[in-house]
C-alpha positions as CSV (number, residue, x, y, z in Angstrom):
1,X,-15.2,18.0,14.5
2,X,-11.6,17.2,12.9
3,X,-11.1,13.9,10.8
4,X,-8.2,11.8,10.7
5,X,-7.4,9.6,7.8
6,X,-7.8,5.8,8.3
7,X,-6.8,2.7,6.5
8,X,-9.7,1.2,4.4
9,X,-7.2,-2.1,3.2
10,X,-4.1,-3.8,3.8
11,X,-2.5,-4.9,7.2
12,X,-3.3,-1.3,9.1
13,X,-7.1,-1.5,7.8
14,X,-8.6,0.4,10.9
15,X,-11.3,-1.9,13.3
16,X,-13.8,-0.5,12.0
17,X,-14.0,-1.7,8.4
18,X,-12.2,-4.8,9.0
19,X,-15.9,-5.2,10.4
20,X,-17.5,-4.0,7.5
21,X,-16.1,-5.7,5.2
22,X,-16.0,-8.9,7.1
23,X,-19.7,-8.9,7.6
24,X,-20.4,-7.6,3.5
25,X,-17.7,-8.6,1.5
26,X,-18.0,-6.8,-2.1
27,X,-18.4,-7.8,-5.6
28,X,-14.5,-9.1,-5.6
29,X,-13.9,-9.6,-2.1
30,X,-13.8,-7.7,0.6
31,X,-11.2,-4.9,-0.8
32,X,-12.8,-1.4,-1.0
33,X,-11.9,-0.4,-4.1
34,X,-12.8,3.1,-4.0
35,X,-14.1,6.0,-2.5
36,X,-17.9,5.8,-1.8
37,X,-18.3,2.8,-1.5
38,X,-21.4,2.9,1.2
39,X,-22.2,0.4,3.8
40,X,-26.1,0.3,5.7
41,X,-26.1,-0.4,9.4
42,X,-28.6,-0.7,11.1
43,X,-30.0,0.5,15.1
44,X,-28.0,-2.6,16.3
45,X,-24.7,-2.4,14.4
46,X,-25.9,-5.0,12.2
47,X,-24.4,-4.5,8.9
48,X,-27.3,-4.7,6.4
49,X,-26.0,-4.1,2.8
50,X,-22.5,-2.3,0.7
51,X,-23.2,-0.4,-1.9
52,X,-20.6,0.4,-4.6
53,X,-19.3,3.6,-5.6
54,X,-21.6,4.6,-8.3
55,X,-25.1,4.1,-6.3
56,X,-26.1,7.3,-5.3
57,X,-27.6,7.7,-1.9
58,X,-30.8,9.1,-2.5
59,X,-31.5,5.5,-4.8
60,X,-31.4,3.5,-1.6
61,X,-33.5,6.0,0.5
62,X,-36.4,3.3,1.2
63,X,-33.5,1.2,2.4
64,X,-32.1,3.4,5.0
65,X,-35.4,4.7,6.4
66,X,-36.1,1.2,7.0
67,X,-32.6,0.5,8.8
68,X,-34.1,3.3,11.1
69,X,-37.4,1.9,12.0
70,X,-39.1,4.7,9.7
């Protein structure tokens, strides 16, 4: 499956995290300031939690078997 580079910030931020980041705004705002930073969403597109860049996934592993009824 091919990817396509999207917009993260600014004016062109694509749908999709404009929703993100509307519904978990970060440490400093909403900005994404890097790569990695990880958002949890749940069976129902509710967004649960953002994570920054520096937590690793398998540290929020109770989190996200939760987020899938596990």
């Amino acid at each position: 499956m091919p990817f396509i580079q999207v917009k993260v910030n600014g004016p062109a931020t694509a749908p999709l995290y404009q929703f993100l980041k509307a519904s978990k705004p970060g440490f400093c705002g909403s900005r994404i300031k890097w790569n990695f930073t990880k958002f949890l969403v749940d069976k129902d597109g509710k967004v649960l939690a953002r994570y920054g860049t520096t937590t690793a996934p398998l540290s929020i592993e109770k989190e996200i078997e939760k987020a899938l009824g596990n």
